[in-house]
C-alpha positions as CSV (number, residue, x, y, z in Angstrom):
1,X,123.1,157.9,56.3
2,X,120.4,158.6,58.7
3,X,117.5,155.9,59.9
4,X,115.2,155.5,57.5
5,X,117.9,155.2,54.5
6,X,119.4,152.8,56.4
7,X,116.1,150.6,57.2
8,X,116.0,151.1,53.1
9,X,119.1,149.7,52.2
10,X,118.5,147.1,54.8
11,X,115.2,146.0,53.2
12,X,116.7,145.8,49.8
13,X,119.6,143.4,51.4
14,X,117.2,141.2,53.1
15,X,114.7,141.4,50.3
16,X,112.1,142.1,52.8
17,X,109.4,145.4,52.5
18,X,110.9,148.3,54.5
19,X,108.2,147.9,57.3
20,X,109.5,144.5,57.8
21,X,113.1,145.6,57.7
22,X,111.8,148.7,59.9
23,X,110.8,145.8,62.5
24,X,113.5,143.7,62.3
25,X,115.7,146.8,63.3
26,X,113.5,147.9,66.1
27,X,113.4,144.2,67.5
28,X,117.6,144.1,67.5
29,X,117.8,147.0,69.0
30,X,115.2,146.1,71.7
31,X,116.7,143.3,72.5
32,X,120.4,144.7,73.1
33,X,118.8,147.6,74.9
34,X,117.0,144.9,77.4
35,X,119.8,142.7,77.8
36,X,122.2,145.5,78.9
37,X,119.5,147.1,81.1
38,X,119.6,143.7,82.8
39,X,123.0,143.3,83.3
40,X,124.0,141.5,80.3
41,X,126.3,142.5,78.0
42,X,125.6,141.5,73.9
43,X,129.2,139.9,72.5
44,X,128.2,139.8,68.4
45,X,131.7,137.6,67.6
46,X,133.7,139.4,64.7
47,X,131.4,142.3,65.0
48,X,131.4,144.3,68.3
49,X,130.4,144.0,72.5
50,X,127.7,146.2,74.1
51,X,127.9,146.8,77.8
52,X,127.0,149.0,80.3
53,X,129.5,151.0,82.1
54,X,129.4,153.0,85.4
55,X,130.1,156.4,85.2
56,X,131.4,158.4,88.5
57,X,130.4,161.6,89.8
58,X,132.0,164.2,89.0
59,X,132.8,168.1,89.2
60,X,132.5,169.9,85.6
61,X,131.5,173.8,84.7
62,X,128.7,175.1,83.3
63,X,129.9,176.9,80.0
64,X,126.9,179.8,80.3
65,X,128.7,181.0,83.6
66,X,131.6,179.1,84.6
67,X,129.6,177.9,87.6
68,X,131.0,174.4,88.9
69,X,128.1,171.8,88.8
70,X,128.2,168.3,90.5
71,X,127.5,165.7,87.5
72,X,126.0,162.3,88.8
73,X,127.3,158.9,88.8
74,X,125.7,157.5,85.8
75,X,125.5,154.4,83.9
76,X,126.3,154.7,79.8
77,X,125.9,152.0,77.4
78,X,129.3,151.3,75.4
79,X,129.9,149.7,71.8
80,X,133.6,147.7,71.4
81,X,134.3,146.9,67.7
82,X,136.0,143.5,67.4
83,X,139.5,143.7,65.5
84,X,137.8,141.6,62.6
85,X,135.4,144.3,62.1
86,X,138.0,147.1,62.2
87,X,140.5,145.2,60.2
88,X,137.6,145.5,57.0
89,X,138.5,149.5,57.0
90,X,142.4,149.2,57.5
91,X,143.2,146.9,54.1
């Protein structure tokens, strides 16, 4: 299921028009983005955590040429399901 199917389904669910649902979705994900780019992580009891990890730098190879490239530290955001959530799939 790509975006726009899911912004469908997500309108019919909320009853809402699929701009409206299209919004709604853009806002949630604005939001986690800027807490996490502020430090915060976003803890959604019985659904999942986002957070921001640090990445270190470190040596990997170019598959073109096996040339050895330095990759940067980084920072990467990270989703943890809850065990509630992933207990739904495992019944």
């Amino acid at each position: 299921m790509n975006k726009s199917e899911f912004t469908r389904v997500y309108a019919d669910r909320l009853n809402v028009t699929i701009k409206e649902a299209e919004v709604i979705l853009a806002k949630f994900i604005d939001t986690v983005t800027e807490c996490l780019e502020n430090g915060e992580y976003v803890h959604i009891s019985g659904f999942a955590t986002f957070e921001l990890k640090d990445k270190q730098a470190r040596i990997g190879v170019n598959p073109l040429n096996g040339e050895k490239v330095t990759i940067p530290a980084c920072k990467s955001p990270n989703v943890k399901f809850s065990k509630t959530y992933k207990a739904n799939f495992n019944k």
